[in-house]
VOGU-954932 format. One record per residue: x, y, z of N, C-alpha, C in turn; residue number from 1. Coordinates in pm, whole numbers, plus 50000, padded with zeros to 5 digits. Each point is the difference from the previous one (the first is absolute). Example, Ala and Ser with C-alpha at 12.3 -4.5 7.8 and 13.67 -1.06 7.14 Angstrom:
% residues 2
ATOM   nxx   nyy   nzz  caxx  cayy  cazz   cxx   cyy   czz  nr
ATOM 51319 49431 50780 49911 50119 50000 50090 50120 50000   1
ATOM 49965 50105 49928 50082 50119 50006 49923 50109 50073   2
% end
This chain:
% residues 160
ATOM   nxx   nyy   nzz  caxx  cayy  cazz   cxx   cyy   czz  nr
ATOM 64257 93790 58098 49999 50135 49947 50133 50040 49938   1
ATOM 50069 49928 50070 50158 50027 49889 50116 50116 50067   2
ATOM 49917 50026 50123 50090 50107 50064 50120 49931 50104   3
ATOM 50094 50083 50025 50106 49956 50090 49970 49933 50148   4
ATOM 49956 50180 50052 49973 49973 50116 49848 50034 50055   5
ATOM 49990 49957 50130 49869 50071 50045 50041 50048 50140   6
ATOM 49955 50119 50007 50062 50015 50141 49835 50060 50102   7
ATOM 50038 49905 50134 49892 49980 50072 50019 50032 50150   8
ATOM 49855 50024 50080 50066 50024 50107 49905 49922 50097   9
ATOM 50082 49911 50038 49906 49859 50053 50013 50022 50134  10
ATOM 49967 49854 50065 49992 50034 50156 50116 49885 50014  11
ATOM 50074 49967 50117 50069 49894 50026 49938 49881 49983  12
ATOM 49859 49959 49994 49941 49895 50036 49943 49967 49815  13
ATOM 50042 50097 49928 49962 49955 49837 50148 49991 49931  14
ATOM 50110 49986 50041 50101 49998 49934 50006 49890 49980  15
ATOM 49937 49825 50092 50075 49949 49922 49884 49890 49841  16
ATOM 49908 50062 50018 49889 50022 49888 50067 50084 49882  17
ATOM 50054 50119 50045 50070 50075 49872 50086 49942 49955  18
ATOM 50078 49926 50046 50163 49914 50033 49927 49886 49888  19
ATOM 49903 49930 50015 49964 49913 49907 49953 50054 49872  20
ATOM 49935 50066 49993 49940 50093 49873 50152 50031 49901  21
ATOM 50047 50095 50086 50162 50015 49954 50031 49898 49907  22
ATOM 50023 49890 50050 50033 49852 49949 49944 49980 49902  23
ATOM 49882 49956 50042 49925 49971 49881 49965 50084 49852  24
ATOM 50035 50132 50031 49992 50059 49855 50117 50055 50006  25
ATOM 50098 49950 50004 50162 50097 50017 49987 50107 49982  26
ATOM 49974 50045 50129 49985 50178 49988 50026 50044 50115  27
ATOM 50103 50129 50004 50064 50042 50110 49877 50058 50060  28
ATOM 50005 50047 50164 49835 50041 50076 50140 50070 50100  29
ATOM 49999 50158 49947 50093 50093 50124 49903 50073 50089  30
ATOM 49982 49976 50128 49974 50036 50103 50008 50165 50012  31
ATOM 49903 50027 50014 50047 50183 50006 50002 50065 50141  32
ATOM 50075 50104 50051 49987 49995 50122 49923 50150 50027  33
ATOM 49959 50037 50104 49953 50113 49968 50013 50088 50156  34
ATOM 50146 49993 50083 50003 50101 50063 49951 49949 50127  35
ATOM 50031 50111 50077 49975 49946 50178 49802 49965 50047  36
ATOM 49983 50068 49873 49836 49997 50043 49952 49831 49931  37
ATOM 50094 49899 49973 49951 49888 49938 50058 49891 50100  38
ATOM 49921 49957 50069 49976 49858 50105 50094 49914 49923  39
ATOM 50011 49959 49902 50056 49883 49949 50136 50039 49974  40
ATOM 50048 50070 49901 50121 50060 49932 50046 50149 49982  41
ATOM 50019 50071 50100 50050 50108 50018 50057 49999 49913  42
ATOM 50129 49925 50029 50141 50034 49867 50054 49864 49923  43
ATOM 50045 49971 49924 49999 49924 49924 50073 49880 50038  44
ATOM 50099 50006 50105 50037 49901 50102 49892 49936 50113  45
ATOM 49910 50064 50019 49889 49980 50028 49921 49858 49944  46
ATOM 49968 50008 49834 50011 49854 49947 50083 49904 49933  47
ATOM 50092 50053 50009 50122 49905 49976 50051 49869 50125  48
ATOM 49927 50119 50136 50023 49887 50089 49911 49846 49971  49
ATOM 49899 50043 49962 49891 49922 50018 49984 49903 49888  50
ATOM 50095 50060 49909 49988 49924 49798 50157 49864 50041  51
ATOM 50033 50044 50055 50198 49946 49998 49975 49866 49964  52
ATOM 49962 49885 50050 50003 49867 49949 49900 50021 49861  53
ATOM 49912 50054 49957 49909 49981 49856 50091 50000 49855  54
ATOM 49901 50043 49955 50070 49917 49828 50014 50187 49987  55
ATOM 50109 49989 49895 50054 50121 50026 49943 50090 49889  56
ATOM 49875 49942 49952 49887 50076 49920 49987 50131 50137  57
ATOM 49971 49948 50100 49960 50070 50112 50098 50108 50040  58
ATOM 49950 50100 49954 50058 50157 50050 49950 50094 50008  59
ATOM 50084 50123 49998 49938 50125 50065 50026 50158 49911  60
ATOM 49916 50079 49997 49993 50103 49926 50007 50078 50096  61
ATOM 50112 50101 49997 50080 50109 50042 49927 50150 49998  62
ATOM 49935 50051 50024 49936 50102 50049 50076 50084 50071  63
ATOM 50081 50051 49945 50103 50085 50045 49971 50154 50094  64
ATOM 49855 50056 49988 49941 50047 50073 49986 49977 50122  65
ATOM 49947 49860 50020 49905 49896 50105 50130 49983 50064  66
ATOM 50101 49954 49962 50104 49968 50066 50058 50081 50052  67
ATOM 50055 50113 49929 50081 50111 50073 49917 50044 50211  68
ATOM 49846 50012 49940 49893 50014 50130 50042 49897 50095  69
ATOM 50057 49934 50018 49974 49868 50095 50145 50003 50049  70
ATOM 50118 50138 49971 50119 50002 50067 50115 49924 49952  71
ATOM 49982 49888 49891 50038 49918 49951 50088 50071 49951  72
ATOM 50108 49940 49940 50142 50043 49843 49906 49983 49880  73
ATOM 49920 50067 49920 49981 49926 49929 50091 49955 49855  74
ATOM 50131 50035 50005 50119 49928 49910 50025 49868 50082  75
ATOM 50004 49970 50130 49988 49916 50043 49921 49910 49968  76
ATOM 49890 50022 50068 49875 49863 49957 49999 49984 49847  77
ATOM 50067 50052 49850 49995 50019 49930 50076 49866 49997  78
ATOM 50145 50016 50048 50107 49880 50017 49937 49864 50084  79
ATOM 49939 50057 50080 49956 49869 50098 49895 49877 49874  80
ATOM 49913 50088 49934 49903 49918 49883 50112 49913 49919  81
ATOM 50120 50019 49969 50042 49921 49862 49897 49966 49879  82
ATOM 50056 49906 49994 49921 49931 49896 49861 49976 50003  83
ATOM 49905 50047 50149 49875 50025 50024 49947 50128 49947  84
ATOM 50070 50067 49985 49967 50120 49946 49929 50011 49845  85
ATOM 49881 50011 50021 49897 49960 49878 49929 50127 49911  86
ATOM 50005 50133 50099 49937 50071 49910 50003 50131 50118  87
ATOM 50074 50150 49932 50012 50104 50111 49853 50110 49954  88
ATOM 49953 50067 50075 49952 50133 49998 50034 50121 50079  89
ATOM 50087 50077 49894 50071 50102 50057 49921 50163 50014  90
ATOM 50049 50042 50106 49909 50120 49990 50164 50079 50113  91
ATOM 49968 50122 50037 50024 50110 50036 49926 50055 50096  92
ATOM 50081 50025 50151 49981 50096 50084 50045 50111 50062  93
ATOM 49941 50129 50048 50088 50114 50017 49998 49983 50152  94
ATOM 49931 49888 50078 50059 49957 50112 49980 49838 49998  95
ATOM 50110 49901 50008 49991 49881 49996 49898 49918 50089  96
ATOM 49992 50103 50162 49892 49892 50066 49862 50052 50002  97
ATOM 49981 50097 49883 49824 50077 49969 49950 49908 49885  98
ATOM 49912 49943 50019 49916 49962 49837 49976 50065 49924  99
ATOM 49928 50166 50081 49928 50080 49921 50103 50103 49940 100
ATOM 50098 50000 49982 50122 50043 49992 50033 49945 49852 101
ATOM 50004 49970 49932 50020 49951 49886 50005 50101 49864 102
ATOM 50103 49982 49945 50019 50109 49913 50059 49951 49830 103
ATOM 50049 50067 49936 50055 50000 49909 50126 49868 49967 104
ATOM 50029 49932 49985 50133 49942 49999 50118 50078 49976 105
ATOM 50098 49991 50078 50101 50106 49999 50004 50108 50063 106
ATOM 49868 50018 50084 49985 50116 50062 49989 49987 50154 107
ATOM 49989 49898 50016 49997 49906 50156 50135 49970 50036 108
ATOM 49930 49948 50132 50197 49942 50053 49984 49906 49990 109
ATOM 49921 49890 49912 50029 49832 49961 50186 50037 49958 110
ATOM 50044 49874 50025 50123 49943 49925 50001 49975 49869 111
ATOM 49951 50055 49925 49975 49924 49832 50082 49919 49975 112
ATOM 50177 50121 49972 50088 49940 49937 50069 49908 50062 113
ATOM 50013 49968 50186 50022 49851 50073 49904 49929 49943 114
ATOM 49890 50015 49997 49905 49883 49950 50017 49944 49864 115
ATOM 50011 50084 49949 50092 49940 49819 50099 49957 49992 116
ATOM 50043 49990 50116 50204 49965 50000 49954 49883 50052 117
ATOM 49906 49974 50135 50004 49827 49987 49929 49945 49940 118
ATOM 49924 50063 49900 49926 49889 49897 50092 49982 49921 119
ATOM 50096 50056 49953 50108 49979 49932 50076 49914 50055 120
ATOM 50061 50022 50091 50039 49879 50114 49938 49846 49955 121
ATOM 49870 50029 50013 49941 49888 50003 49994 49917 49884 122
ATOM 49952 50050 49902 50029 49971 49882 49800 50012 49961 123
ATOM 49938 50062 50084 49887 49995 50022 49940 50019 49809 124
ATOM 49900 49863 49969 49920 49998 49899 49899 50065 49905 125
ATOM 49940 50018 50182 49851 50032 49937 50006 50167 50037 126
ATOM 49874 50030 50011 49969 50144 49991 49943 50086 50089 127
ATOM 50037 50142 50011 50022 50098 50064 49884 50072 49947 128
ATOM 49878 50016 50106 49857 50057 49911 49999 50146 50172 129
ATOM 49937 50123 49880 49996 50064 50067 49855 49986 50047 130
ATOM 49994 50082 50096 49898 49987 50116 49984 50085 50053 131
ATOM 49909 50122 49878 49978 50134 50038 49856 50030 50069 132
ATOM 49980 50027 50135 49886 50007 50013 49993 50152 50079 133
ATOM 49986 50098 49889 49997 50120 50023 49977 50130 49865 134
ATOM 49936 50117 50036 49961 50035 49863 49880 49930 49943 135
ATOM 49898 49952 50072 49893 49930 49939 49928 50073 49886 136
ATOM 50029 50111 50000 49878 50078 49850 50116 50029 49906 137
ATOM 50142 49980 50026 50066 50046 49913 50161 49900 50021 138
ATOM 49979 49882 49954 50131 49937 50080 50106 49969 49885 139
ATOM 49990 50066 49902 50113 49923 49879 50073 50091 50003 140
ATOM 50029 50123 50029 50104 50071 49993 50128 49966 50107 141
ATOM 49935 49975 50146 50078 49979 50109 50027 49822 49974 142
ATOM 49952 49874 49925 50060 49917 49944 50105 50016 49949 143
ATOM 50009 50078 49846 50063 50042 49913 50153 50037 50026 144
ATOM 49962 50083 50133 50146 50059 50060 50025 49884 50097 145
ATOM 49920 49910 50044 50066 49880 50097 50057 49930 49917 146
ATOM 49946 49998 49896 50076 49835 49883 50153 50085 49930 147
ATOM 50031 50182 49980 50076 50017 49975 50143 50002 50088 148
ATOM 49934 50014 50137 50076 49981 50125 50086 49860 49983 149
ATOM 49929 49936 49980 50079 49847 50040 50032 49965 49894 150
ATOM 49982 50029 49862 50084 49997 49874 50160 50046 50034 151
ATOM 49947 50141 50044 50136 50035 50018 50110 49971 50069 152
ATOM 49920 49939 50158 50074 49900 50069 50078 49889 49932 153
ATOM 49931 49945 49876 49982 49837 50019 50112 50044 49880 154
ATOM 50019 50110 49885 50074 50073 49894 50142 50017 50116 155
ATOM 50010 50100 50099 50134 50048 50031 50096 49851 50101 156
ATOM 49912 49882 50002 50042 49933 50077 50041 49893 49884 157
ATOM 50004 50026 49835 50051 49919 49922 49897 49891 49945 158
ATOM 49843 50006 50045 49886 49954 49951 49918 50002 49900 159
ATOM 49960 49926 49973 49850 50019 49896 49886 50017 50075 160
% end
C-alpha cells in the first residue's frame, strides 16, 4: 500500500508473526498502547519490554493520553522508545488520570511543550497525529484550535 507505518494492537503471543510480516514487507508495525484498562500494554514500556531483541521495524505508538492514565512520565516513556518510536497520537486532558476528561489541546494539563522538547531531543521523524475524540456533531472547530495550539508550541520553540 505504500504507507509507512501500521500501527496495531496485538496480543504478546502475535508479535512474533507481526515481527515477520514487518520483515517481509519492510514496514514499521508500532504497537499502540491503550492505558491501565489494556491487559497487554498499558504504557508504552509495556511493549518495548517484550519487542527488545526484534528487528527494530518493531515499535510502539505513543498515545499520550493512554499513557499519562497509567501514572507513567509520559516525556519519559517518550525517551525510553528511541528509535522504536514509530508513530504518536496526541490528545489533551483537563485531568491526566480521567479518559473522559479530554479536551481541547492546550487546555489540559498534558505536557505538550515537554513533549515537543523530547521529540526534538530525539530527532523524532515521523508524525504527531491528533486524536480528537470529542465534539462528535461538531469536531473541527475544537481540532482547529488543537492544531493552532501546537503550531504555536512547535513556532515559539524555534519549529516548523
Amino acid at each position: 500500500c505504500g504507507f509507512p507505518v501500521i500501527v496495531a494492537g496485538p496480543t504478546p503471543e502475535t508479535l512474533p508473526r507481526l515481527e515477520r510480516f514487518a520483515v517481509e514487507y519492510d514496514i514499521k508495525v508500532a504497537i499502540h498502547n491503550h492505558g491501565p484498562e489494556d491487559p497487554y500494554f498499558p504504557a508504552p514500556s509495556d511493549a518495548l519490554a517484550l519487542i527488545q531483541g526484534m528487528d527494530p521495524r518493531r515499535g510502539v505508538c505513543v498515545d499520550v493520553g493512554h499513557t499519562t492514565r497509567t501514572g507513567r512520565d509520559v516525556v519519559e516513556e517518550l525517551a525510553l522508545a528511541g528509535n522504536r518510536l514509530h508513530d504518536i497520537h496526541m490528545k489533551d486532558l483537563a485531568d491526566l488520570m480521567v479518559k473522559e476528561s479530554q479536551c481541547v489541546v492546550g487546555e489540559g494539563a498534558m505536557p505538550i511543550r515537554e513533549i515537543f522538547a523530547q521529540l526534538q531531543i530525539m530527532r523524532y521523524p515521523g508524525y504527531v497525529n491528533l486524536e480528537y475524540e470529542i465534539d462528535a456533531d461538531a469536531p473541527v472547530p475544537g481540532m482547529q484550535r488543537s492544531f493552532s495550539y501546537m503550531r504555536g508550541v512547535l513556532a515559539g520553540m524555534g519549529s516548523n
